[in-house]
C-alpha positions as CSV (number, residue, x, y, z in Angstrom):
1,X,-96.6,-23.2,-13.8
2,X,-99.3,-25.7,-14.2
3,X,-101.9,-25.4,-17.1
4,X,-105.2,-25.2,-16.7
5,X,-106.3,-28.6,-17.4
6,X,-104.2,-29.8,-14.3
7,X,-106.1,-27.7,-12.2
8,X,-109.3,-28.2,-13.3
9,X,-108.7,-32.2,-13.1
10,X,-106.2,-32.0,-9.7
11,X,-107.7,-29.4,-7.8
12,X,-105.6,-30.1,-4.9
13,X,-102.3,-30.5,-6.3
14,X,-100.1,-28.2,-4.9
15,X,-97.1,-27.1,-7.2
16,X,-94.9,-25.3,-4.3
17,X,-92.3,-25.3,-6.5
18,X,-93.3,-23.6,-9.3
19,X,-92.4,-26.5,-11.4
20,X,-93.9,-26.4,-15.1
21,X,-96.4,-29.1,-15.4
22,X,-98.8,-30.4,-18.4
23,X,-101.4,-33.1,-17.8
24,X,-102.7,-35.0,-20.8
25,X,-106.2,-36.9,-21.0
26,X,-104.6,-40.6,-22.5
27,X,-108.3,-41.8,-22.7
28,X,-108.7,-39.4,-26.1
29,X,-104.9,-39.8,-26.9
30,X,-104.6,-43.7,-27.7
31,X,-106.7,-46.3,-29.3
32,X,-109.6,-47.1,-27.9
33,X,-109.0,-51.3,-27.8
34,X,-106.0,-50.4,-25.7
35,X,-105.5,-50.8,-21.9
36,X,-104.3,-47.0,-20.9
37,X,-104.7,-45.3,-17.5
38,X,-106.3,-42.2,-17.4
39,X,-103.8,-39.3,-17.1
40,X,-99.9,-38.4,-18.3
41,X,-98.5,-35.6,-16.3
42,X,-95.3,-34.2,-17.5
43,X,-93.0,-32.4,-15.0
44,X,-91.6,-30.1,-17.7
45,X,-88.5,-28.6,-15.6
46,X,-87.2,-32.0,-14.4
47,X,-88.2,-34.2,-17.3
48,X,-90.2,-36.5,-15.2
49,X,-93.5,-38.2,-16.7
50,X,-95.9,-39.4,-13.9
51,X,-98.9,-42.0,-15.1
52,X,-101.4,-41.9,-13.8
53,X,-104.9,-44.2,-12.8
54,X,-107.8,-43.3,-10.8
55,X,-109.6,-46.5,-9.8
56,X,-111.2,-46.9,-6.1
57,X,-110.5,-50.3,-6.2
58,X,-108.9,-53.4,-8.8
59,X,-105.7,-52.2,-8.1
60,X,-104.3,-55.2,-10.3
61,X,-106.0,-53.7,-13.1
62,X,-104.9,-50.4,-12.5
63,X,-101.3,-51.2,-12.1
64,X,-102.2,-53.4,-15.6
65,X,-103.4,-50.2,-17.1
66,X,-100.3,-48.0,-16.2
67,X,-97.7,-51.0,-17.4
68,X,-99.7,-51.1,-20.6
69,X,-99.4,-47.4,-20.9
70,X,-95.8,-47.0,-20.3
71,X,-95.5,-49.8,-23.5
72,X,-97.4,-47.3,-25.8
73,X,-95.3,-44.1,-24.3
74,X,-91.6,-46.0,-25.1
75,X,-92.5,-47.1,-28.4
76,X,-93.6,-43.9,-29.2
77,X,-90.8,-42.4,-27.9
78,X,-89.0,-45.0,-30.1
79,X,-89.9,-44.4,-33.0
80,X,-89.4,-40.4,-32.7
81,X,-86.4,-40.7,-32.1
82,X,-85.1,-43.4,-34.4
């Protein structure tokens, strides 16, 4: 099952699978003076996080934007768990 705000953002994501998937705006989610990509998806049956960036070209600066995210995410998930 995929929420809404994956469909209204993706609409040509197919979820065949019927895999249970949330999507999360990180733009609103993290402060603003930090590099951050645009979306975290959440595959919520398999436990796997997808970041991602929508950029039609820089690709350095995307890929700069995702490694920064991925920072934030573990630390985070750090501290929730220690």
């Amino acid at each position: 099952m995929v929420n809404s705000f994956v469909t209204d953002y993706f609409p040509d994501l197919i979820n065949d699978s019927a895999k249970e998937i949330d999507c999360y705006n990180i733009e609103g989610c993290i402060e603003k003076d930090k590099k951050k990509c645009d979306y975290l998806l959440i595959n919520l049956t398999d436990s796997i996080v997808f970041l991602v960036e929508l950029k039609g070209s820089d690709i350095l600066h995307a890929i700069s934007q995702i490694d920064s995210t991925l920072d934030i995410v573990l630390i985070i998930d750090f501290i929730k768990h220690n």
